[in-house]
C-alpha positions in Angstrom: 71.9 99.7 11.9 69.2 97.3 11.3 68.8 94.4 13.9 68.1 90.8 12.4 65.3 89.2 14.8 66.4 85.8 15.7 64.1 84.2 13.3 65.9 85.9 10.4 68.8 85.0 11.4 68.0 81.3 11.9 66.3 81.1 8.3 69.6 82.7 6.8 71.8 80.1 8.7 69.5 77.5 7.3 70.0 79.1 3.6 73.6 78.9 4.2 73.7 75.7 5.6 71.7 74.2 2.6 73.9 75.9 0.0 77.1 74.2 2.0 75.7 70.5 1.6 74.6 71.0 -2.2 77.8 72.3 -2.7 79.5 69.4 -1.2 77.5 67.0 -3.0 77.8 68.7 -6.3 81.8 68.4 -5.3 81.0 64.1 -4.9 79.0 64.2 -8.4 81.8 65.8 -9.9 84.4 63.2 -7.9 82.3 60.2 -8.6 82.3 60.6 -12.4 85.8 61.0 -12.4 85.8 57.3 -10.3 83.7 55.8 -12.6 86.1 57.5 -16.1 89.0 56.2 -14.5 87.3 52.6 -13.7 86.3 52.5 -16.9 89.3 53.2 -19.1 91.1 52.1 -16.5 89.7 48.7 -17.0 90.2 48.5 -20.7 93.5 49.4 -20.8 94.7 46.8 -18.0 92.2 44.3 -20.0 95.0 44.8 -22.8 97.8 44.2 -20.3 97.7 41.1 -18.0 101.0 41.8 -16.4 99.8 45.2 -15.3 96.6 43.1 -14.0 98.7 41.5 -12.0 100.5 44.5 -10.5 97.3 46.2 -9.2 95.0 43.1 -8.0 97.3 41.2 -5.5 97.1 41.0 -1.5 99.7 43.2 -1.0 98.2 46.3 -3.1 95.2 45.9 -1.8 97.1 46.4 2.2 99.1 49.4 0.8 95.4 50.9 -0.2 93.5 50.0 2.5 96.7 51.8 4.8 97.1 54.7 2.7 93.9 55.7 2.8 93.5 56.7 7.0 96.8 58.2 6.3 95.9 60.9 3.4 92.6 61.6 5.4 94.6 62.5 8.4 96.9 64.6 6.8 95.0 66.6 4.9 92.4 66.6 7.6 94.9 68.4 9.5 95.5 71.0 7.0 91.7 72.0 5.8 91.7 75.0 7.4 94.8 76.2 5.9 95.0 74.7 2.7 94.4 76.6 -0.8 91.2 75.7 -2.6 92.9 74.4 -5.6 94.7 71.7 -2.9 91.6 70.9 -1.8 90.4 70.2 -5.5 94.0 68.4 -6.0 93.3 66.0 -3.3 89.5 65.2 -4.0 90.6 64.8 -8.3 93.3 62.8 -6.8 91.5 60.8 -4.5 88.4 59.9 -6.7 91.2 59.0 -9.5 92.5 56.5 -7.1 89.5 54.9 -6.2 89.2 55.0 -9.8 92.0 52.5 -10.3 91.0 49.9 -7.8 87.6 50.0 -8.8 88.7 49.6 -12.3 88.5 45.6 -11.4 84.3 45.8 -11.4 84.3 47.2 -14.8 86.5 44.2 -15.6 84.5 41.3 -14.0 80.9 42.7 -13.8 78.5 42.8 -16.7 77.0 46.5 -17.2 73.7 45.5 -16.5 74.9 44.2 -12.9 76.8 47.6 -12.4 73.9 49.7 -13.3 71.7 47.6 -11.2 73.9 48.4 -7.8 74.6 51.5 -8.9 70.8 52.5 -8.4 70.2 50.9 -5.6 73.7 52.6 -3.9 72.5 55.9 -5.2 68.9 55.1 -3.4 70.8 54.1 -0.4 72.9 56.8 0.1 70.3 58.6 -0.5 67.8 58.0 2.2 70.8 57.7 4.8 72.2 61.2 4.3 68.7 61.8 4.6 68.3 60.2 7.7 71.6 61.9 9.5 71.1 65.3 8.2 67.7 65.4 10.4 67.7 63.1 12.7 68.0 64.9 16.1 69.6 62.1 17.7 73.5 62.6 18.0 74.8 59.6 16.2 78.4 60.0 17.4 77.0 57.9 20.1 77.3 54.7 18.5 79.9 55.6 15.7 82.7 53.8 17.4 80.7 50.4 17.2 80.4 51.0 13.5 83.6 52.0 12.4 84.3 49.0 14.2 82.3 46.7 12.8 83.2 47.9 9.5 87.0 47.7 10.4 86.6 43.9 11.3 84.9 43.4 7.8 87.9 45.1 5.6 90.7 42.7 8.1 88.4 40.3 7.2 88.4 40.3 3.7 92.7 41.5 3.6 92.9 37.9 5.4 91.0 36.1 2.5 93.1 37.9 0.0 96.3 37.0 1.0 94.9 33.5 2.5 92.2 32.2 0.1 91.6 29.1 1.8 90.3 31.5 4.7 87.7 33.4 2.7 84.2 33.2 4.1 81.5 31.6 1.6 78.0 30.6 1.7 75.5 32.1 5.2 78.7 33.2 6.4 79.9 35.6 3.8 76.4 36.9 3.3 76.3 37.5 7.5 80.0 39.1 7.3 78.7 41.5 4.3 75.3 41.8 6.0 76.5 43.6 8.8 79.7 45.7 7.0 76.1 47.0 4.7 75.1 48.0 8.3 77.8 49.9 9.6 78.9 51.4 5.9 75.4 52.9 6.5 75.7 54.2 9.9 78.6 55.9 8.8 77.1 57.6 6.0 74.6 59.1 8.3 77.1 60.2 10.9 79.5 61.6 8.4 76.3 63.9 7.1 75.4 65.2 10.7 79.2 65.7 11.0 79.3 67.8 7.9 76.0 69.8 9.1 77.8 70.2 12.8 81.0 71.7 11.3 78.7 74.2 9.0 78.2 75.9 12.4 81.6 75.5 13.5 83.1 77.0 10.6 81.2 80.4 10.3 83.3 83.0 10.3 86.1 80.9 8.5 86.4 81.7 4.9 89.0 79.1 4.1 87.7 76.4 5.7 84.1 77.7 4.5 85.3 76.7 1.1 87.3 73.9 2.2 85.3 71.3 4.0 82.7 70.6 1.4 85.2 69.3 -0.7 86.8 67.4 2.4 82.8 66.3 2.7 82.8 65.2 -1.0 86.1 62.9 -0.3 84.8 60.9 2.4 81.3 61.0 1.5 82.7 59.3 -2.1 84.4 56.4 0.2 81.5 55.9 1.8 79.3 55.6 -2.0 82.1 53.1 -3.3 82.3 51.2 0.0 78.6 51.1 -0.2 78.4 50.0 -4.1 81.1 47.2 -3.3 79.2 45.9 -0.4 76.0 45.5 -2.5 77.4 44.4 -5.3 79.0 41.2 -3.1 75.4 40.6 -2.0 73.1 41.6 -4.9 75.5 41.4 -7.8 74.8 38.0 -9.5 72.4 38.0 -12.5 
């Protein structure tokens, strides 16, 4: 038998561990364009339909999403190491359709100029964070909880203004609230990339969940793009 020196091996685990993260974000490309299909169409076939309109944009849809989203993480979180590849591809097709819907509302209300505008600078974003968490050497699970925190105090924030109007922030206020969800959207990104990179290791050995956790990787890494997009769109989407 041939022995691998330790500097082969660590140049084949860094191969491998490349291959995992393209393939997870070839998985988001794939998931984002069926979010933006969905948004699209969507949108032009609820245009045609205020009553439907009025279905999908109210207070009360917009709690059952926000909700429903922790929960289908969590349970299929819980099952990604046991779970058939063509699940996994169920739940990402399903998931990015989803976002699909409630995103559908931009396509509605924002001119494409606009949309193409934050689109770009998400992309650019996103970008440079995933960037920035895949080799950073600092362990950014440090701080996470203040960021997922942050962020959790910006979406109560804006359920409150949806079922309460007269409670919506506006003016320096708004753009402070939005300011700082930007900020921890971003932290997350980058945490959720050294995650990914962390399990890589983790997960040698383990065919299914080899195969599985890219496309787990793609679902969240998605949420955070549209969170992202939705965040600067509220603060650089006027023309």
């Amino acid at each position: 038998m041939t022995n691998r020196s330790p500097q082969t091996m660590g140049t084949a685990t860094d191969v491998g561990l490349k291959n995992f993260m393209v393939g997870t974000y070839r998985w988001m490309a794939v998931a984002m364009a069926i979010t933006a299909g969905v948004a699209f169409y969507g949108g032009q076939f609820i245009k045609s339909s205020p009553q439907l309109m009025g279905i999908l944009f109210n207070p009360f849809m917009l709690l059952g999403f926000v909700i429903a989203i922790p929960v289908l993480f969590g349970a299929i979180g819980r099952k990604v190491h046991t779970m058939s590849r063509g699940g996994m591809m169920a739940f990402l097709f399903g998931f990015s359709a989803f976002l699909g819907v409630f995103m559908s509302a931009v396509s509605l209300f924002t001119p494409g100029m606009v949309i193409a505008k934050i689109f770009f600078m998400t992309v650019a974003m996103f970008a440079a964070l995933s960037l920035f968490g895949y080799s950073t050497e600092r362990n950014l699970s440090t701080y996470i909880k203040y960021a997922i925190a942050a962020f959790m105090g910006y979406v109560a924030i804006s359920l409150l203004g949806a079922f309460f109007p007269a409670l919506r922030p506006t003016g320096p206020l708004d753009i402070i609230i939005n300011v700082v969800a930007l900020a921890a959207i971003a932290f997350i990104t980058a945490w959720e990339t050294q995650m990914l990179k962390q399990t890589y290791y983790g997960a040698q050995g383990n065919a299914t969940l080899m195969q599985n956790l890219p496309i787990f990787g793609a679902a969240s890494l998605l949420l955070a793009f549209v969170n992202m997009f939705n965040i600067l769109l509220s603060l650089f989407g006027s023309e």
